[in-house]
N, C-alpha and C positions, 0 to 999 in steps of 0.2 A: 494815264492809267496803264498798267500792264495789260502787254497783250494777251495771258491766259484769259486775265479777269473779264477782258474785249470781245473774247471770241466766247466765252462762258454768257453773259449777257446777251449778246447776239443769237447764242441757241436757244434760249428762256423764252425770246422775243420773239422768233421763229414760231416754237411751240405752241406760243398762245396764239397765235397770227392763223397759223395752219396747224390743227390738230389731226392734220393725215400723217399715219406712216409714211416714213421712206422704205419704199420698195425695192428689192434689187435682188439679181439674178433669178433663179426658180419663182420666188414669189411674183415679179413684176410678170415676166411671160406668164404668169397663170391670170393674175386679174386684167389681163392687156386683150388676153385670146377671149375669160367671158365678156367685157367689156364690148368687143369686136362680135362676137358672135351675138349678145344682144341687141346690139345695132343693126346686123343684118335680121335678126326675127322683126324688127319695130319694121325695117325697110320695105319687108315682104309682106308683113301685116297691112302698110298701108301701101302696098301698093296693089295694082288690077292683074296679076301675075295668079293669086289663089282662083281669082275666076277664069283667067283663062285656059289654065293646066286643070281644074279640078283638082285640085291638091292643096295641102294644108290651109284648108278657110277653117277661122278658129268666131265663134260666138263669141259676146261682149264679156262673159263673164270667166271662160278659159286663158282666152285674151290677156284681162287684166291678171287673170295668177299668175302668169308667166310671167307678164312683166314685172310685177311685185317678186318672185321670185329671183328673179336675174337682181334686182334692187334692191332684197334684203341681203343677197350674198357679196355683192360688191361692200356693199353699205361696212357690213361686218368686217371684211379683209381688209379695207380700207380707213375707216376712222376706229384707232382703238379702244377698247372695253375699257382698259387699264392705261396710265403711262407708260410703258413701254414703246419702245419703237420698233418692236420687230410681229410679225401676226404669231400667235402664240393659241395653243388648244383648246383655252376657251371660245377665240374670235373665232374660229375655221367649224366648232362645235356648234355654234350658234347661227351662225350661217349656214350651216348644212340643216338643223333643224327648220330653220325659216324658211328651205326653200323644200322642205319635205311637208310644211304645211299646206305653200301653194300647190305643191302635183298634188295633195289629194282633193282640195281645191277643183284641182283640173279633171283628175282622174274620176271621182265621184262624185261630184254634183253636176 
């Protein structure tokens, strides 16, 4: 076989295999920092840190908006809407609505 044809097949294969974007530059450092910064809210959630500062203790139900928040916005930058492989103005649109549902979620109920 030619090798365009080789390395054409092997993307195809790729694609079905892992339907994540490839990240790189600005984009990668943005979902890497919430990625990171979710990890440390879950860290401090579960650990004895809010009761012993009195500081950020969150109830069961703000709790989980956040963290559906933090995981509908990854969720979106991350696997695409469309085949494309770059994040594009509907993914970043949709994820920002997603995580505007949770804060109000958080904020008023």
């Amino acid at each position: 076989m030619n090798q365009p044809v080789n390395t054409n097949i092997q993307a195809k294969i790729d694609e079905d295999l892992s339907p994540t974007k490839r990240l790189t530059g600005f984009h990668l450092k943005i979902v890497s920092a919430i990625a990171i910064i979710w990890s440390f809210f879950q860290l401090w959630y579960a650990s004895p840190f809010p009761f012993m500062f009195d500081f950020g203790m969150f109830k069961g139900l703000p709790a989980r908006a956040i963290h559906l928040g933090f995981a509908l916005l990854l969720a979106f930058l991350v696997f695409p809407t469309f085949k494309r492989g770059k994040v594009n103005f509907i993914d970043i649109t949709i994820g920002i609505i997603g995580i505007s549902c949770c804060l109000y979620i958080y904020f008023f109920l």
